[in-house]
C-alpha positions as CSV (number, residue, x, y, z in Angstrom):
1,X,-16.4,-22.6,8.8
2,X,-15.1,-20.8,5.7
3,X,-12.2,-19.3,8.1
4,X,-11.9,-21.6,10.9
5,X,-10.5,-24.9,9.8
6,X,-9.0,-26.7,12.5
7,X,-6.4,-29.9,13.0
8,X,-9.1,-32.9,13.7
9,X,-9.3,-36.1,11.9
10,X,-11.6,-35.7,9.2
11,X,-15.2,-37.0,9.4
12,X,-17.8,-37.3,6.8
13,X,-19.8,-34.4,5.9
14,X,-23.3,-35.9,6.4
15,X,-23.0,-37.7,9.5
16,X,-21.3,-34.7,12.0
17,X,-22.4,-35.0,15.0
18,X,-23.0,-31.3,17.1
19,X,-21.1,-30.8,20.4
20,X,-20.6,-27.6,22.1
21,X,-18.6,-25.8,25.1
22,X,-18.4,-22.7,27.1
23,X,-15.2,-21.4,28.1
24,X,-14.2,-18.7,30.1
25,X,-11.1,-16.7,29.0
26,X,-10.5,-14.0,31.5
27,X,-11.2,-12.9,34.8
28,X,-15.1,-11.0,33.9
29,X,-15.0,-7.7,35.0
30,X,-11.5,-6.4,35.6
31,X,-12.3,-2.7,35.6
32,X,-13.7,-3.0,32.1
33,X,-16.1,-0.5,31.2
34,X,-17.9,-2.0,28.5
35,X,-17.6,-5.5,26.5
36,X,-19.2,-6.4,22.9
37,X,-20.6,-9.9,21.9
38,X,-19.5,-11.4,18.9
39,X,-21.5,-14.2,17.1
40,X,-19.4,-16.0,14.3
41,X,-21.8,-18.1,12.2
42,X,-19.7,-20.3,10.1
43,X,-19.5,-23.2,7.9
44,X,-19.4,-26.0,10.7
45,X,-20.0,-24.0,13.8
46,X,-21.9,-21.2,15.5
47,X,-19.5,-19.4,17.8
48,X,-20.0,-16.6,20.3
49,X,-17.6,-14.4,22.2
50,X,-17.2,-11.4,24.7
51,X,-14.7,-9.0,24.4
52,X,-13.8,-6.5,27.1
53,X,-12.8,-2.6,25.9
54,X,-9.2,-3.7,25.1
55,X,-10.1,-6.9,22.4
56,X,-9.4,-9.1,24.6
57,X,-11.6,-12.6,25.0
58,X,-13.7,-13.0,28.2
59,X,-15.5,-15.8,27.9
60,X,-16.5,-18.0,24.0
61,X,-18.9,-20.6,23.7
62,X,-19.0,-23.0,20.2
63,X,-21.5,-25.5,18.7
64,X,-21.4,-27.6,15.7
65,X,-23.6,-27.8,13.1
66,X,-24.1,-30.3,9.8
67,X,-23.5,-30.6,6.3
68,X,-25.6,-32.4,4.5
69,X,-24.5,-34.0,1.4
70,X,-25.4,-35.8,-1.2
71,X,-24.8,-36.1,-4.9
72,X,-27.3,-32.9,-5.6
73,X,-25.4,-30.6,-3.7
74,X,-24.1,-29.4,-0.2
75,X,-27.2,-28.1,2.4
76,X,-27.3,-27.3,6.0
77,X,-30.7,-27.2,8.1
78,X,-31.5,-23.5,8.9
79,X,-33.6,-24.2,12.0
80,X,-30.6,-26.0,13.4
81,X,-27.8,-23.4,13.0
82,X,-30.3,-20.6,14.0
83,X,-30.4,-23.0,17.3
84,X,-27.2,-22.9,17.4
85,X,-26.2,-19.6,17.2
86,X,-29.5,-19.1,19.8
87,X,-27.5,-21.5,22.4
88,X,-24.1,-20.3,22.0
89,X,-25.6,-16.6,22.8
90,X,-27.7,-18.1,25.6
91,X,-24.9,-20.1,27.1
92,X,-22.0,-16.8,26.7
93,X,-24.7,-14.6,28.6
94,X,-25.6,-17.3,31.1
95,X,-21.9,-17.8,32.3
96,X,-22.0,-13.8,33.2
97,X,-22.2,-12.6,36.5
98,X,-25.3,-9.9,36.5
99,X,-22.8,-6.8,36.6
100,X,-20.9,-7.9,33.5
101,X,-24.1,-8.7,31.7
102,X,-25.4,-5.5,32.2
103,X,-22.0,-3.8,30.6
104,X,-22.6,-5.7,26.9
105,X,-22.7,-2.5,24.9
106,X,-23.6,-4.3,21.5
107,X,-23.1,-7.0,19.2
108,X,-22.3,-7.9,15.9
109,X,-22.9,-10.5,13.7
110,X,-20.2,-12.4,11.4
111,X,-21.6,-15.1,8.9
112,X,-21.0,-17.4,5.8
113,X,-21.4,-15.9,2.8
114,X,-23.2,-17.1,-0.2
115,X,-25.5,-19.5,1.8
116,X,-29.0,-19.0,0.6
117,X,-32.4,-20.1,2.4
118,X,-36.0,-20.1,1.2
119,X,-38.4,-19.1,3.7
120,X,-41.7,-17.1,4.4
121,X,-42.6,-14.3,6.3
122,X,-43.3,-15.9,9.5
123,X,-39.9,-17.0,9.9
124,X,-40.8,-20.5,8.4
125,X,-37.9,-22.2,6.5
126,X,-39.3,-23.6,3.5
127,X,-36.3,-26.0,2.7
128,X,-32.6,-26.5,3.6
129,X,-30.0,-24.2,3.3
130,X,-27.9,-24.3,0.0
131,X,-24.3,-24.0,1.3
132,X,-22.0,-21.8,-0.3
133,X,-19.7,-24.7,-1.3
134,X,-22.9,-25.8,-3.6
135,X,-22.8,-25.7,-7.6
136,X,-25.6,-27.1,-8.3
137,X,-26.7,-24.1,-10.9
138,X,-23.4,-24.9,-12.8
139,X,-25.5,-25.4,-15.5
140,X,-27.5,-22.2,-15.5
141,X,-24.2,-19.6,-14.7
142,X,-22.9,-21.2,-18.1
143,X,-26.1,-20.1,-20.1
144,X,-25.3,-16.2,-18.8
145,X,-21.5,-16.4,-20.0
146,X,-22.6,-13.6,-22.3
147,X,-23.4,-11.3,-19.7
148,X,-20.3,-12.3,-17.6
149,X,-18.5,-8.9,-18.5
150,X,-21.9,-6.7,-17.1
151,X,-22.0,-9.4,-13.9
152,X,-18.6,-8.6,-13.2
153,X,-18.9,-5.2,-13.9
154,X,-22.0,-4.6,-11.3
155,X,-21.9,-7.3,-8.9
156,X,-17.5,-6.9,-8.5
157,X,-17.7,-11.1,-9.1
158,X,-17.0,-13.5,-11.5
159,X,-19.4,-15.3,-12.9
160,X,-19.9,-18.3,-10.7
161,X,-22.4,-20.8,-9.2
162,X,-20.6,-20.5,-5.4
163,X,-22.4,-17.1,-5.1
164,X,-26.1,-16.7,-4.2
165,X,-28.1,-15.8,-7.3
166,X,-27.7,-18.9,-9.4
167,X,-28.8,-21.0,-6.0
168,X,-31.8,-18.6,-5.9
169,X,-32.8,-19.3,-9.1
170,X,-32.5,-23.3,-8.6
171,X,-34.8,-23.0,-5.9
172,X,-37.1,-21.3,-7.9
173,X,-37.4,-23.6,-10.6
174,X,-36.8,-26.7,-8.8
175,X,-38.4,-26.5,-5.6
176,X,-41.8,-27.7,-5.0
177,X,-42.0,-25.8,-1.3
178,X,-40.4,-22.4,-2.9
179,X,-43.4,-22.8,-5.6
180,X,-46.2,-23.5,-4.1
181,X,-45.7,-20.5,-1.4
182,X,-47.4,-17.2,-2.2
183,X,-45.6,-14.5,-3.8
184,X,-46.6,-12.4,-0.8
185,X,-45.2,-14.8,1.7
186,X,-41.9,-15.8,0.1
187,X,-38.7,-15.0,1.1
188,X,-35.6,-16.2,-1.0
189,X,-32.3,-14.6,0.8
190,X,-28.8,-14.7,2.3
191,X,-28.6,-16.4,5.4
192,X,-28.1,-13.5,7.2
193,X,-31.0,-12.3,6.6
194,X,-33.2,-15.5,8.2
195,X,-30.5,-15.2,11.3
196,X,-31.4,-11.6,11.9
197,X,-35.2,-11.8,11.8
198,X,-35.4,-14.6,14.2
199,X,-32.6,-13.2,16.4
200,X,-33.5,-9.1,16.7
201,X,-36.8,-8.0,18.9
202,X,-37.9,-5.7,15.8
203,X,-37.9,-9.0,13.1
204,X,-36.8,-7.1,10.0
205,X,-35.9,-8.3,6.9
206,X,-32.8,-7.4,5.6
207,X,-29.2,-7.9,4.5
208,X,-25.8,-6.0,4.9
209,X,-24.2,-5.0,2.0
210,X,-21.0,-7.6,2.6
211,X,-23.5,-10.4,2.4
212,X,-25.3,-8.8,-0.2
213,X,-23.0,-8.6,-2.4
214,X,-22.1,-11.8,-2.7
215,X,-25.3,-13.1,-3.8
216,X,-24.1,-11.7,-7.0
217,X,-27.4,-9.6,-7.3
218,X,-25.8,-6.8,-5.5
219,X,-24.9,-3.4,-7.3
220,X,-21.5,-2.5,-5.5
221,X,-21.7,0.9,-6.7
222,X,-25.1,1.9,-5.6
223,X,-25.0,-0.5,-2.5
224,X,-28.0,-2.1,-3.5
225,X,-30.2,-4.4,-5.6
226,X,-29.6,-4.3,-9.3
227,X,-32.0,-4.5,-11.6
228,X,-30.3,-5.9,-14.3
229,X,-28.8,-8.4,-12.0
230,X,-32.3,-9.9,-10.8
231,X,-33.6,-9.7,-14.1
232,X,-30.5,-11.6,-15.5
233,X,-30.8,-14.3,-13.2
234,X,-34.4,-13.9,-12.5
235,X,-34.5,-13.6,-9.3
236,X,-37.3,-11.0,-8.4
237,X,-36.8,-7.9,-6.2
238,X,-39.9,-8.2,-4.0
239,X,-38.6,-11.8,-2.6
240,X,-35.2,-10.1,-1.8
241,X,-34.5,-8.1,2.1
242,X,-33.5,-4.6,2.3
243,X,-30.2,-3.5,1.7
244,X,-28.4,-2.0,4.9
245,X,-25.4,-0.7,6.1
246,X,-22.3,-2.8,7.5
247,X,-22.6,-0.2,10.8
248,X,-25.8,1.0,11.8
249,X,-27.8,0.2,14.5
250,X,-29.9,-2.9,13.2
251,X,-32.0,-3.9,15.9
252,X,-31.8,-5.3,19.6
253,X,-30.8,-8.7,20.5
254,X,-33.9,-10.4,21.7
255,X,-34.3,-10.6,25.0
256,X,-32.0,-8.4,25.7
257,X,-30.5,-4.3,25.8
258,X,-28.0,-4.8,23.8
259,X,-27.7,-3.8,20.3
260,X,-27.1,-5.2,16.8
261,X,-24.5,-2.4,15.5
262,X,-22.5,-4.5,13.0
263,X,-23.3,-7.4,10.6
264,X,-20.8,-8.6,8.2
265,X,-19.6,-11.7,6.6
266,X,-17.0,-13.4,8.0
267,X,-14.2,-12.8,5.8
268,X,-15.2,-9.0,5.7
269,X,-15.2,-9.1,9.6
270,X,-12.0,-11.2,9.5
271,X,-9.9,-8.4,7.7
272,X,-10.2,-6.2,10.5
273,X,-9.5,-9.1,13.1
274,X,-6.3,-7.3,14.2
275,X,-7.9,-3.4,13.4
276,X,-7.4,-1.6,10.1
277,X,-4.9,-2.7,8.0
278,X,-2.1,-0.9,5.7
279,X,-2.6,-0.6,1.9
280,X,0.7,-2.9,1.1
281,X,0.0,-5.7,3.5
282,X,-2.4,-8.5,2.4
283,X,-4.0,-11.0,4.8
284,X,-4.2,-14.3,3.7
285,X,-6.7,-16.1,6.0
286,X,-6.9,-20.1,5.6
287,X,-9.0,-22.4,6.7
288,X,-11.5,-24.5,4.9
289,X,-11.0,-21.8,2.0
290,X,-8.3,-19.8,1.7
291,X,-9.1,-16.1,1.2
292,X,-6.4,-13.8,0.1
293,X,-7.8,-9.7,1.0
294,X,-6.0,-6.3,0.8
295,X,-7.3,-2.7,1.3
296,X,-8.0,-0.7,-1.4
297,X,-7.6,3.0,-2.4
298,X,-11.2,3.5,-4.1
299,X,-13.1,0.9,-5.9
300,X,-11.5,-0.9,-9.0
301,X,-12.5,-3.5,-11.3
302,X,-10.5,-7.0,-11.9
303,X,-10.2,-9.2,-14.7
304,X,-9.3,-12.4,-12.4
305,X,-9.9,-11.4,-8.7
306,X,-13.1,-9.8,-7.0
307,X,-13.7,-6.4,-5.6
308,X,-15.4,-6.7,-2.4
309,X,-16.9,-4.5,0.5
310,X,-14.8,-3.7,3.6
311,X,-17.2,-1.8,5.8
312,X,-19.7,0.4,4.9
313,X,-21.9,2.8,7.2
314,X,-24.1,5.6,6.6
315,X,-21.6,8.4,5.3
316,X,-18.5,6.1,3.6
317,X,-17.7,2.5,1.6
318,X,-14.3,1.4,2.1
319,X,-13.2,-1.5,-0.7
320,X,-10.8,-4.7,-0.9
321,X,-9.0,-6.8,-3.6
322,X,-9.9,-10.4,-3.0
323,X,-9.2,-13.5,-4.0
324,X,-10.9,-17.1,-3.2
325,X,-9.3,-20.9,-2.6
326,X,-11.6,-23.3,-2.6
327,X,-9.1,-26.3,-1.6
328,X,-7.6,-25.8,1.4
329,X,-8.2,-27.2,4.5
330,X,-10.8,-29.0,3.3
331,X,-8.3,-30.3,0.7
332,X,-6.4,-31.5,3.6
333,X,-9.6,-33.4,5.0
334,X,-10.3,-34.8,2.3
335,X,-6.8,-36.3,1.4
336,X,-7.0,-37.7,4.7
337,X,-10.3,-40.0,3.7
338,X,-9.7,-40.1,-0.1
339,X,-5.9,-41.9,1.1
340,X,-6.7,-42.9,4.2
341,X,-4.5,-41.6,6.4
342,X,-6.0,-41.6,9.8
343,X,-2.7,-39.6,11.5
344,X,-2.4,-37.4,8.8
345,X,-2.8,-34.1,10.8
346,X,-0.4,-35.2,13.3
347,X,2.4,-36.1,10.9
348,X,1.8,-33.2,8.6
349,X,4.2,-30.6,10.9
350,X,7.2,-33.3,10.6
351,X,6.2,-34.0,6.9
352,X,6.6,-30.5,5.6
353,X,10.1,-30.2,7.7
354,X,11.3,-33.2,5.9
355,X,10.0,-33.4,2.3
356,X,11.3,-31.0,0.1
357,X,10.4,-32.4,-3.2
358,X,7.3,-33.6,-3.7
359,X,4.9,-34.1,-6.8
360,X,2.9,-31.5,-8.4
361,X,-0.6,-31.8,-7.5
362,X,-3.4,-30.1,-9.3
363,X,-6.2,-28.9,-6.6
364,X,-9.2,-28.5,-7.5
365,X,-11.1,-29.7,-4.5
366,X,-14.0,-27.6,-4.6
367,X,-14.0,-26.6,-7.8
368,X,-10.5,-23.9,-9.0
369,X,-11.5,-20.5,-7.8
370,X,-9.6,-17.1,-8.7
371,X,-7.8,-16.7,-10.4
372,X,-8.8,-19.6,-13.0
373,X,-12.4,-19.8,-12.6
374,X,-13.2,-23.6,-13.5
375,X,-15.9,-25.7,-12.3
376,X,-14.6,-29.1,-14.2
377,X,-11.0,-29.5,-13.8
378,X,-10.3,-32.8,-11.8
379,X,-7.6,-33.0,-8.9
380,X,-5.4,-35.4,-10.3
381,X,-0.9,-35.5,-9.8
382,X,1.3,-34.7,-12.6
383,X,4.1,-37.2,-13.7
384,X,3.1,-39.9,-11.8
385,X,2.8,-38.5,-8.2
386,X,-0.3,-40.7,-7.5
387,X,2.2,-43.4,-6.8
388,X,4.4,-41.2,-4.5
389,X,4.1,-42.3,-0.8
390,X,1.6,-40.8,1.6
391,X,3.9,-37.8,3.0
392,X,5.1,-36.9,-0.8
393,X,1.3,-36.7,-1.4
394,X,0.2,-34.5,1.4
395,X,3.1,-31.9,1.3
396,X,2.3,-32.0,-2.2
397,X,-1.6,-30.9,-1.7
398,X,0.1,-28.2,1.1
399,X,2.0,-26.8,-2.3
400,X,-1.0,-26.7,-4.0
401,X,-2.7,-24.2,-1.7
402,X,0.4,-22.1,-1.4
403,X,0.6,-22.3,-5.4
404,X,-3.1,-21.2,-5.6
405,X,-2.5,-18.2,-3.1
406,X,1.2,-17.7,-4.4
407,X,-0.3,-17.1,-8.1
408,X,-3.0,-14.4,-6.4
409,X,-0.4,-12.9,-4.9
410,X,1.5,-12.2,-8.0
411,X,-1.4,-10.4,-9.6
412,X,-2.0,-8.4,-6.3
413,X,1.7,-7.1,-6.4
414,X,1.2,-6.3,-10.5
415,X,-1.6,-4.1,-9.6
416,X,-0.3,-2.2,-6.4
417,X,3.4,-3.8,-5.0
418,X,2.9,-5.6,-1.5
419,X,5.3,-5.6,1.6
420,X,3.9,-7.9,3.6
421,X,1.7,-10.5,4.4
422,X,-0.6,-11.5,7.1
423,X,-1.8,-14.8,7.7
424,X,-4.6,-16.0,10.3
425,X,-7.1,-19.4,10.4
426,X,-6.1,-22.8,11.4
427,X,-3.7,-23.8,8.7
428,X,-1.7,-21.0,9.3
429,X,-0.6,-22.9,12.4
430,X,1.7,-24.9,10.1
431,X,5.3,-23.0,9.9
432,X,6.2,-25.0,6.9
433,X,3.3,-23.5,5.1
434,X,4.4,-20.1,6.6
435,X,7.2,-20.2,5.2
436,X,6.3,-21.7,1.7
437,X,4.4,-18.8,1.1
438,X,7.2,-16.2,2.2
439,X,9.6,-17.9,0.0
440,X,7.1,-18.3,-3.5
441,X,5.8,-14.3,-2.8
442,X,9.4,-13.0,-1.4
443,X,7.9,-11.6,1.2
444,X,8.0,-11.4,5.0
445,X,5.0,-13.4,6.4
446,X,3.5,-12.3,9.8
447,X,1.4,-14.8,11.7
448,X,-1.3,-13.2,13.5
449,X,-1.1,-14.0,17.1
450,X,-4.6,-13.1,17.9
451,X,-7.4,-16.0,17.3
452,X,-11.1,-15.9,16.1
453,X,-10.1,-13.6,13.7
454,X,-13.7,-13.2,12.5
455,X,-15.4,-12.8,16.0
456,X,-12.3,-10.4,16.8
457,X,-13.3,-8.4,13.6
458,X,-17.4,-8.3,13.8
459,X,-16.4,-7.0,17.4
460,X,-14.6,-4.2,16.5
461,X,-16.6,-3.1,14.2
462,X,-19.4,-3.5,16.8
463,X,-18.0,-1.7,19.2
464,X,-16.9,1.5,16.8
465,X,-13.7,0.7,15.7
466,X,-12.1,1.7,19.2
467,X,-8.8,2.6,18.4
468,X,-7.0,0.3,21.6
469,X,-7.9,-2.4,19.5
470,X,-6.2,-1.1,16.7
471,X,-3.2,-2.6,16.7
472,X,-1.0,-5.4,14.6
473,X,-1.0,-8.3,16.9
474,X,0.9,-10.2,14.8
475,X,3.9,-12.6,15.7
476,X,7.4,-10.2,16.7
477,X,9.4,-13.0,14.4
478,X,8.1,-13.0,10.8
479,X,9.1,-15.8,8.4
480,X,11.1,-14.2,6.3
481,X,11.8,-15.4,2.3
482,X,14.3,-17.6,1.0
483,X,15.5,-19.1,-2.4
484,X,13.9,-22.1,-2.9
485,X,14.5,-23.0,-6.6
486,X,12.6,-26.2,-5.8
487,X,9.2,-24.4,-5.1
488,X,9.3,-21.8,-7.7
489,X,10.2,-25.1,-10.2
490,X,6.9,-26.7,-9.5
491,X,5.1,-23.3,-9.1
492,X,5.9,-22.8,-12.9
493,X,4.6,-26.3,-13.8
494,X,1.7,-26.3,-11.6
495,X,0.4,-22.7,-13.1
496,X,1.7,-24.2,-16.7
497,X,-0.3,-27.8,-16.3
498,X,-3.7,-25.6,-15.7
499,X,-3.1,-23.6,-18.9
500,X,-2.6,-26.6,-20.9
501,X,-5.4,-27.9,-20.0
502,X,-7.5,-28.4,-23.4
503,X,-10.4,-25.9,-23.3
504,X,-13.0,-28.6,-24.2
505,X,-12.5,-30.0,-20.6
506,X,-13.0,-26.8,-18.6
């Protein structure tokens, strides 16, 4: 999923095979009043959890789901992760004892963003998902470069074929399902929106305004559709859901009492995995992606990041900076097959204790995201690091994903000075990494003790925003910057190799 890397040997994309498990936490019921149910729809798993009053986890349940790849793009299959998410609900519920059961209060709903699906009215997917790791539409985003100040402007994003509306529009044009269905039966829209129709008794069609948003066609000032958005990518309104609130009360779970009061995406939810957060901290969240978010005072534009949607309800927006890695544990993964390193996750903690100077590697697995914005720069090793030996290699792609958040970071602290950084998602288990990134920002790095940041987050929000959840539950001993000359050396000449790079190969 986009947040929840974890350490397992890599395996190919199209050939995943689902599992799934139910675990319980906690004692159910320990005097616990009331308990909210998160569902954490991700990139390569569907994930549901309880929490009781105080945040704490009572009982999860997890099941994969595919990629499917090939050389047209990245797709998942929408009738299998709506299963999933189905069965990891089902099973959560199921484990319950009837008193418990009957104290779920509400739910909320966390999932990848900029995942589009094509389907009709009856709930019928026409074709596969197009995952938000797909560029397919490279080609048309480059013919709108000329609107690319107004896209920004509107949408609060960067002109780029990860987001929704190029997708959209290649489904349009290119899909013989998507054209041959009626113009009164067609449905083209975040995946979100397919989840919550088949999963809420009162089937609506809609879409919060996290999700929204990043389809790109989203007006972040007005909340809603823009005209000049759909027209520009030709995308039309009456194929698109309603726009809604972050917080509101969305529907009923089917089969259930308990109600849909939050839907987000899940690095909007993630933010608030350890409750509201102060305007000079930054939480740096890495998994597959890394995703670099602070809080902001009122919405402002940015030449080189994006300006995203925190929470919205029916009275206030609240807005965050943020900032997007492509290549990061993913990177990992696939060094792992590109070198063949079957032990590489194991050695990797010992590796970055011991190597401390490794070759500059350029990383652009995924395509370079902010705050470079290229879609054809290869991953290649300066100075002849392809030839360095397997552990120079790896710590070297590590350095590349603390260069890309590093050089983030450095325009966050020129627009409003940072203090301190949190950092959650499975590569933050790494304390060399930890401590790479306190040294290259020079500044104290907290790692968040709590897990499922995402589910933690889409809860709170479910639940209100209870203040006993509001609290920083990160690690008491922060890693704390040092001078390291080294790092900051190949820092420069990794953020000097990308500017060279001639502007007829971009």
């Amino acid at each position: 999923m986009e947040d929840g890397w974890e350490f397992s040997p890599a395996v190919p994309q199209s050939r995943r095979q689902g599992c799934s498990s139910l675990r319980v936490v906690t004692a159910e019921g320990a005097g616990a009043i009331s308990y909210s149910l998160a569902i954490d729809q991700g990139t390569h798993a569907s994930r549901a959890i309880l929490f009781d009053e105080r945040g704490q986890m009572v009982a999860e349940a997890t099941e994969e789901i595919d990629l499917i790849t090939s050389d047209g793009g990245i797709e998942q299959n929408p009738e299998q992760i709506l299963a999933s998410v189905k069965k990891v609900v089902g099973d959560v519920l199921a484990g319950l004892s009837a008193e418990v059961r009957g104290k779920v209060s509400c739910c909320g709903l966390a999932c990848q963003r900029s995942t589009v699906v094509p389907w009709q009215s009856d709930g019928t997917a026409l074709a596969n998902a197009l995952s938000w790791q797909d560029v397919r539409a490279a080609d048309q985003v480059a013919l709108l470069r000329s609107k690319e100040v107004d896209v920004r402007r509107i949408s609060g994003l960067p002109l780029s074929p990860h987001y929704g509306a190029s997708k959209l529009r290649w489904l349009l044009q290119n899909s013989a399902a998507v054209r041959g269905c009626t113009r009164e039966r067609l449905r083209l829209s975040p995946l979100v929106s397919y989840l919550l129709f088949h999963l809420l008794e009162e089937k609506p069609y809609i879409v919060d305004d996290a999700n929204a948003q990043r389809s790109q066609l989203f007006d972040v000032a007005t909340r809603d559709w823009s005209e000049e958005l759909t027209t520009a990518f030709e995308v039309p309104l009456s194929y698109l859901p309603r726009c809604v609130p972050v917080s509101a009360t969305h529907g009923v779970l089917e089969g259930s009492h308990i109600p849909m009061t939050a839907v987000s995406g899940d690095q909007n939810a993630a933010f608030f995995g350890a409750g509201d957060m102060a305007p000079n901290t930054a939480l740096v969240n890495i998994g597959s992606g890394a995703f670099i978010l602070r809080p902001l005072e009122g919405r402002s534009a940015s030449d080189k990041q994006l300006t995203g949607i925190a929470h919205s309800d029916g009275n206030a927006t609240s807005y965050l900076r943020e900032a997007t890695v492509n290549g990061a544990g993913n990177a990992l993964n696939w060094a792992q097959v590109e070198w063949d390193i079957p032990a590489l996750f194991v050695q990797l903690p010992h590796w970055l204790d011991q190597i401390d100077d490794p070759p500059v590697f350029i990383n652009s697995i995924g395509g370079l995201a902010a705050p470079w914005w290229r879609e054809d720069v290869v991953s290649h090793f300066l100075d002849g690091g392809e030839k360095a030996k397997d552990a120079d290699r790896v710590v070297a792609v590590v350095e590349s994903i603390v260069f890309s958040i590093g050089a983030n970071l450095e325009l966050m602290q020129a627009e409003l000075p940072l203090q301190q950084l949190r950092v959650s998602g499975g590569l933050s288990q790494l304390d060399g990494l930890c401590q790479k990134i306190a040294d290259l920002g020079g500044l104290p790095v907290a790692r968040s003790d709590a897990s499922e940041a995402t589910a933690r987050g889409i809860a709170w929000l479910a639940a209100g925003r209870p203040r006993r959840w509001n609290q920083d539950t990160s690690a008491v001993d922060p890693f704390l910057p040092q001078p390291n000359p080294g790092l900051d050396k190949r820092f420069e000449r990794f953020k000097m190799a990308l500017e060279e790079i001639p502007e007829e190969k971009r």
